[in-house]
TIDRENRO-549299 format. One record per residue (C-alpha): z, y, x. Coordinates in Angstrom, 1 decimal. Each point is the difference from the previous one (the first is absolute). Layout:
        w        v        u
        Z        Y        X
...
! end
This chain:
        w        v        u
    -63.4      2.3    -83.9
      0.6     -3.1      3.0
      2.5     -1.9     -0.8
      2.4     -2.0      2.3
      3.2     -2.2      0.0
      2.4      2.4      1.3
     -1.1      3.9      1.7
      3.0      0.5      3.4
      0.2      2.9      1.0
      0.4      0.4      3.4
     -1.8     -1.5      3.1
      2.6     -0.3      2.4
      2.7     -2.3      1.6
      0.9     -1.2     -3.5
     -3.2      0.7     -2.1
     -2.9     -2.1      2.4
      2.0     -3.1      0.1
      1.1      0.4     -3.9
     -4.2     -0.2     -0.5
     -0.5     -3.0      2.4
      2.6     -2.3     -1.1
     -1.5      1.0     -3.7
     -3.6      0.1      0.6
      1.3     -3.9      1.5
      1.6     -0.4     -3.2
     -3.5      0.2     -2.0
      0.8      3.5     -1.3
     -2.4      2.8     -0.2
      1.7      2.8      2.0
     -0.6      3.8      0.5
      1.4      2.1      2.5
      0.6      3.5     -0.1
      0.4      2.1      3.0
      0.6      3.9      0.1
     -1.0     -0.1      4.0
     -3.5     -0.5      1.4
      0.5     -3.4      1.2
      3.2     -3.0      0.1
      3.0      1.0      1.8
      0.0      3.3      0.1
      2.7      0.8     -1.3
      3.6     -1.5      1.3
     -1.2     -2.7      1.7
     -2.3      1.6      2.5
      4.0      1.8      1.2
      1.4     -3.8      0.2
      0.9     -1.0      3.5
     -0.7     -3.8     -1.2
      3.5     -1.8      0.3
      0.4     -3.3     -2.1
      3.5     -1.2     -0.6
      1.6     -2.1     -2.4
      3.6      1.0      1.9
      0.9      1.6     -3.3
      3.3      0.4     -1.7
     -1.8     -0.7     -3.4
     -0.6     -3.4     -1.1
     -3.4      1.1     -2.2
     -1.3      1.9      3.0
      1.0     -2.9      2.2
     -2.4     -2.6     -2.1
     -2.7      2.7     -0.3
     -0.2      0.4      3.9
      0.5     -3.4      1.2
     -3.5     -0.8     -2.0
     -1.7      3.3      1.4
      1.1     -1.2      3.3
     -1.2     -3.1     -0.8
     -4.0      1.2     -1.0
      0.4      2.2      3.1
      0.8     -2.7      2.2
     -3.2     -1.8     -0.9
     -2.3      2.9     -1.1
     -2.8     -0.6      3.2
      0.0     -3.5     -0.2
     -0.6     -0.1     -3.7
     -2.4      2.8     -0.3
     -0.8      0.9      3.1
      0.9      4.0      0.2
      2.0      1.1      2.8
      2.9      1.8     -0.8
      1.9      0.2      3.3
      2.8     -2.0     -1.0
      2.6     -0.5      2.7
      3.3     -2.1     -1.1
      2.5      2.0      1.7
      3.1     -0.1     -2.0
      2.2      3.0     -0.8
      3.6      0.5      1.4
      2.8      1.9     -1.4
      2.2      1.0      2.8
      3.5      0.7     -0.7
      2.1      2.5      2.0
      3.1      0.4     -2.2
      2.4     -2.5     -2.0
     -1.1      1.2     -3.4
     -4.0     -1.5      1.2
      0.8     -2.6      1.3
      2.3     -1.6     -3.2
     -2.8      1.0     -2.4
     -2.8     -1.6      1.6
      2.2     -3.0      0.3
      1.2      0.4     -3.8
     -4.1      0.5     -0.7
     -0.4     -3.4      2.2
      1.3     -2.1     -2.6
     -2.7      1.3     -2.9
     -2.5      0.2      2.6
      0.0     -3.6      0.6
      0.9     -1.1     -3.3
     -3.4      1.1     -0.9
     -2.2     -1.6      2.7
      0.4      2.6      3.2
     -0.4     -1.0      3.1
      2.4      2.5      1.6
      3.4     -0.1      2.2
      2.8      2.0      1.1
     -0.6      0.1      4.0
      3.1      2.0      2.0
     -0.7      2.1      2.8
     -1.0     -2.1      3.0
     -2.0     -1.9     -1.9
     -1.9      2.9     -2.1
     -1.0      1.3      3.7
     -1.7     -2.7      0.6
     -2.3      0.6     -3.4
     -0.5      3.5      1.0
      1.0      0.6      3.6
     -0.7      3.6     -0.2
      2.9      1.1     -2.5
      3.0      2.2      1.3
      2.4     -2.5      0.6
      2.9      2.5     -0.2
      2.1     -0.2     -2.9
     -2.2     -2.8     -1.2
      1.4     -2.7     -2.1
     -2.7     -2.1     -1.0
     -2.2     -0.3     -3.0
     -2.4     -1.9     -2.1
     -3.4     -1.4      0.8
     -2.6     -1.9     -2.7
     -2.6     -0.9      2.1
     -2.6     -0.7     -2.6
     -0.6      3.4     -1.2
     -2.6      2.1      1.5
     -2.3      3.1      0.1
     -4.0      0.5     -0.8
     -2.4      2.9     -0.6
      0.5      1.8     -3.1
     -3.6      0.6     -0.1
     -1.7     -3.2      1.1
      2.0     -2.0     -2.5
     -0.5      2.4     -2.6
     -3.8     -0.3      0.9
      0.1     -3.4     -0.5
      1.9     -0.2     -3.0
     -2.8      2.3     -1.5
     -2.4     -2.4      1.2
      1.5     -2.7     -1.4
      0.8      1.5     -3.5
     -4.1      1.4     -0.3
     -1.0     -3.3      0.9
      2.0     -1.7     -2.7
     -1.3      2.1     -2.7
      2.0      3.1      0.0
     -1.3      3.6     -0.5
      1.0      3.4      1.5
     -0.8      3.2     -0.8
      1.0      2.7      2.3
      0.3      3.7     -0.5
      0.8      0.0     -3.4
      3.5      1.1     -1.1
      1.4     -1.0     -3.0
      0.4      2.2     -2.7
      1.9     -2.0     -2.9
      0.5     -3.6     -0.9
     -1.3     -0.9     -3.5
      2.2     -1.7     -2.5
     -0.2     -1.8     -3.7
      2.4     -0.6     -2.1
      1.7     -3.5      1.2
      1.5     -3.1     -1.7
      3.3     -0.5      2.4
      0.5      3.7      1.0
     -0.8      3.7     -1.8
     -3.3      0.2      2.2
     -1.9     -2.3      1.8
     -2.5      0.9      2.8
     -3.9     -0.5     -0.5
     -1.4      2.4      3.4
     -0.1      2.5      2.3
     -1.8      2.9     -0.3
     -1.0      1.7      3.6
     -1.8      3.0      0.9
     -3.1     -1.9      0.5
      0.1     -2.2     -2.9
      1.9     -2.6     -2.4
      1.2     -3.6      0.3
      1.0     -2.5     -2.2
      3.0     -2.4      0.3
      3.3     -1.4     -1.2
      2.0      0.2      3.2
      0.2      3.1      2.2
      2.3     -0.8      3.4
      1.5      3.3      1.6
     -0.2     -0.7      3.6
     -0.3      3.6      0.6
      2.0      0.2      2.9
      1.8      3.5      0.2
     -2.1      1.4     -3.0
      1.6     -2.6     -2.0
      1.8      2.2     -2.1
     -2.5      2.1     -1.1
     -2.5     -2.6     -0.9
      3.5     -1.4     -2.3
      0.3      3.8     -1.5
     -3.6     -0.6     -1.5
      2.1     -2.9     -2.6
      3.0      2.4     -0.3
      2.0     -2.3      2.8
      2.3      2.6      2.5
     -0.1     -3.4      2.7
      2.9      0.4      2.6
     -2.8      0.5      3.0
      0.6      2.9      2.7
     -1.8      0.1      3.2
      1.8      0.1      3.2
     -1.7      1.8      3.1
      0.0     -2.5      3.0
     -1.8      1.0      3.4
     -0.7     -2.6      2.7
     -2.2      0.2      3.4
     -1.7     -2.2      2.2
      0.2      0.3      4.5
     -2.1     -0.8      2.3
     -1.3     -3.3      0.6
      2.5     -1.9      3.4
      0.3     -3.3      1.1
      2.0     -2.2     -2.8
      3.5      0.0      0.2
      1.1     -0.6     -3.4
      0.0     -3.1     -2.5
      1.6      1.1     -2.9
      0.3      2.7     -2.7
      3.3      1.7      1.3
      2.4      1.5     -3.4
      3.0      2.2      0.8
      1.2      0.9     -3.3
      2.9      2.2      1.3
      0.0      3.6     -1.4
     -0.4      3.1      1.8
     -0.6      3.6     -0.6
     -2.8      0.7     -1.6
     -0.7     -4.2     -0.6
      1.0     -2.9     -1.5
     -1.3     -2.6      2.2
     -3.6     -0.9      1.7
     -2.0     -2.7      1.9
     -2.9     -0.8      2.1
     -2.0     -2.3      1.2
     -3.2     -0.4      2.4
     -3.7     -1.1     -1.0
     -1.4     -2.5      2.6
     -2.3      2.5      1.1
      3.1      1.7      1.4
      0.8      3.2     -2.1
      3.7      0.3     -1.0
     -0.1      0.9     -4.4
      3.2      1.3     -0.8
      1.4      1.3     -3.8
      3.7      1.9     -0.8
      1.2      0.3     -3.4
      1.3      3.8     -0.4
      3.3      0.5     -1.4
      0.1      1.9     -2.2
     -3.1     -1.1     -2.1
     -3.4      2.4      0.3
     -0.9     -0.2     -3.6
     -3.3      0.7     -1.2
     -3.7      0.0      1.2
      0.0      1.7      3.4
     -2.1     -2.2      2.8
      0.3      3.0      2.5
      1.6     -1.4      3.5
      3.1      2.3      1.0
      1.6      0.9      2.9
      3.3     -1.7     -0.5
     -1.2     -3.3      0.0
     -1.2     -0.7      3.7
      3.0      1.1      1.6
      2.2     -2.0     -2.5
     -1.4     -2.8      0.3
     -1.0     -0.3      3.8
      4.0      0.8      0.8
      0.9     -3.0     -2.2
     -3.1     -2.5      1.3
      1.0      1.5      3.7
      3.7     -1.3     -0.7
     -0.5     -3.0     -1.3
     -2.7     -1.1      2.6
      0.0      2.4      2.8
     -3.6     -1.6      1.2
     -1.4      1.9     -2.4
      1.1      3.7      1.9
     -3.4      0.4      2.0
     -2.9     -1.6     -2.6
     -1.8      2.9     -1.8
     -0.7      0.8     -3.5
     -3.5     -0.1     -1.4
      0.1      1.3     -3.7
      2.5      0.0     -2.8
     -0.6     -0.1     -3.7
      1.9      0.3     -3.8
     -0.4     -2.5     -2.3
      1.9     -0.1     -3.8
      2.8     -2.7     -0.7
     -0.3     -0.2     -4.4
      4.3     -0.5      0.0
      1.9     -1.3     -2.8
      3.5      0.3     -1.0
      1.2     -3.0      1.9
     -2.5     -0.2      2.9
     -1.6     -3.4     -2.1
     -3.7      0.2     -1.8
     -0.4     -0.1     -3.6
     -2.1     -3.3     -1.3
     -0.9     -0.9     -3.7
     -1.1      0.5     -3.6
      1.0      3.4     -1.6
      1.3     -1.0     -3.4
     -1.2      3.4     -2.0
     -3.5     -0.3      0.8
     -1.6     -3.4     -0.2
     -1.9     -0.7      2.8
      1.0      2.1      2.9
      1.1     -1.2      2.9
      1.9      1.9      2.6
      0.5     -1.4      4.1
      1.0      3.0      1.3
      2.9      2.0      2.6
     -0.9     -2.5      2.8
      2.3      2.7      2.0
     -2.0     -0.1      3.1
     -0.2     -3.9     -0.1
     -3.5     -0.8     -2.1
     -1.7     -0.9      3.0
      2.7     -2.9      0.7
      0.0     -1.2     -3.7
     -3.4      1.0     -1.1
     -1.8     -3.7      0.6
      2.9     -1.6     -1.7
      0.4      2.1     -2.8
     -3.6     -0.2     -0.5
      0.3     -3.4     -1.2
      2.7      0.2     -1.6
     -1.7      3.1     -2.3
     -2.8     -2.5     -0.7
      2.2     -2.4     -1.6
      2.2      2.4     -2.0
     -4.0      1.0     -1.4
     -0.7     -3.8     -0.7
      3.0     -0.6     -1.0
      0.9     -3.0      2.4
      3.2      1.3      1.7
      2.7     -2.5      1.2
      3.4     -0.5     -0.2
      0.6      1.7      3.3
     -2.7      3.2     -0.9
      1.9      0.8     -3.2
      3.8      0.3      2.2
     -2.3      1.7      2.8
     -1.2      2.3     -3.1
      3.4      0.3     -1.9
      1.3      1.7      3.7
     -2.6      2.3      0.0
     -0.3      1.1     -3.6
     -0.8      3.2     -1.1
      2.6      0.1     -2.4
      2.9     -0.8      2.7
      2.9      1.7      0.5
      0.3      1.9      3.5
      3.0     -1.0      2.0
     -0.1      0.9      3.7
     -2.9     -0.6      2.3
     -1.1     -3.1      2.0
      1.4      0.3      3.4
     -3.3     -0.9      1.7
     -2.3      2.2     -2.0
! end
């Protein structure tokens, strides 16, 4: 039986950049992936925003350092990953937007965002193109950004192989092993797959939208439920457009959406449905187009005559309050759980990566255990995070 440090399962947003930042660490890593190659699960559906405008102070930290390694990924190792420093922008068309971004102002900047409250004149000249009818302004963090999903998760791979780390692909996981344990009922020793067995005293669920069923094979019922979201991509034009543009207004049929465009010139757009899609379904419908072309059309009427070139589904694992669950499991000694991204693993994935590898080597700060204490498992949920 091979034996390794800690077995994730999962190679996607969260589970490639776990194995880097631990294969870094000096740790013998394993990664188990039920598709045929990295990425294919959730994060291949990812439009590839990066924000740290959060209203949650652990997913603030967590994103300002992905942003960070983002920022600098080519000129440290070289890889390409398209990224264009764009910003995002929250527009605000009623009262009630407007005072919560500036309430959310005050948290934003006490934890390090570059971001400001710009009224409407001055918004127009961010982003010319918005309707400026009924406008009242909104907020701008110019620091944020967008890259490919799949380039960057490319490298990442890359970059994890070449520091030491393993995947197997193809091979689904049929139970994790345990022992009896010293600080808990059961302690975990391996993973047993369809295609073989692996030792180690650390599994990490990073199982994305499956995550719940990989916690059923230790008896855990995790609060995980995917969330159907479909997006689409245009036609390449000339570029008009800096930022990521967020209306988070609800509508019939949706709860808010955004949109941004590559530098090659396509317009990628995403709308969150209201009320939720649960469950697996990736089929594209019918409803979406319409619904979310009248609200893009609206908001930037430039956008009437550009043509759509495909559309696609991808799964959003949700939680109760819209915030991922991070840490230990107490009944099982040696599982780890960084699950219910909700849509946002992408965004947090390099960050949380490192983070993971300290929690495994047991060198977390000050600052990781309150970033950890927000996102326990064991939590109460109360509410959801406005900007989830």
């Amino acid at each position: 039986m091979e034996g390794y440090d800690v077995i994730i399962i999962g190679a996607g947003s969260v589970g490639t950049p776990a194995a880097l930042a631990m294969a870094r660490a000096g740790l013998r890593v394993l990664v188990l992936e039920q598709f045929p190659s990295q990425g294919q699960g959730s994060n291949k559906a990812a439009i590839g925003g990066i924000r740290a405008t959060h209203s949650d102070p652990a997913k603030i930290r967590l994103c300002l350092r992905s942003l960070e390694m983002v920022r600098s990924w080519q000129e440290t190792y070289g890889h390409n990953i398209e990224w264009t420093q764009g910003g995002y922008c929250f527009v605000a068309y009623r009262e009630q937007e407007e005072q919560a971004f500036k309430r959310l102002l005050v948290k934003q900047k006490q934890y390090g965002l570059n971001i400001d409250w710009y009224d409407r004149d001055d918004l127009l000249k961010i982003v010319p193109d918005l309707n400026p009818e009924g406008l009242i302004g909104g907020t701008f963090s110019p620091e944020d950004g967008h890259c490919s999903t799949l380039l960057l998760g490319h490298a990442l791979y890359d970059e994890a192989k070449r520091a030491g780390a393993q995947f197997r692909f193809n091979e689904h996981v049929l139970e994790i092993l345990t022992a009896p344990g010293t600080d808990a009922p059961r302690r975990v020793t391996g993973v047993r797959t369809d295609k073989g067995t692996y030792a180690a005293p650390i599994v990490l669920n990073a199982a994305g939208p499956w995550a719940r069923e990989v916690g059923a094979l230790l008896g855990f019922d995790h609060p995980v439920t995917p969330d159907s979201h479909e997006g689409g991509i245009t036609e390449p034009v000339a570029h008009f457009l800096g930022p990521m543009v967020v209306d988070i207004r609800p509508a019939p049929g949706s709860a808010n959406y955004y949109f941004f465009q590559l530098h090659s010139g396509q317009v990628v757009f995403c709308i969150t449905p209201s009320p939720n899609l649960w469950g697996f379904d990736r089929r594209e419908t019918s409803v979406f187009l319409p619904m979310v072309a009248r609200r893009m059309v609206g908001l930037v009427p430039r956008l009437a005559n550009i043509r759509v070139r495909r559309t696609w589904r991808g799964l959003y694992p949700m939680t109760p309050d819209g915030s991922p669950l991070v840490g230990w499991m107490r009944e099982v000694e040696g599982y780890l759980v960084a699950i219910g991204m909700c849509g946002q693993g992408f965004m947090l994935g390099p960050g949380l990566g490192e983070l993971l590898a300290r929690m495994v080597t047991r060198d977390t700060t000050a600052e990781d255990e309150e970033t950890l204490q927000i996102l326990s498992p064991y939590r109460e949920f109360k509410g959801a995070e406005m900007l989830k």
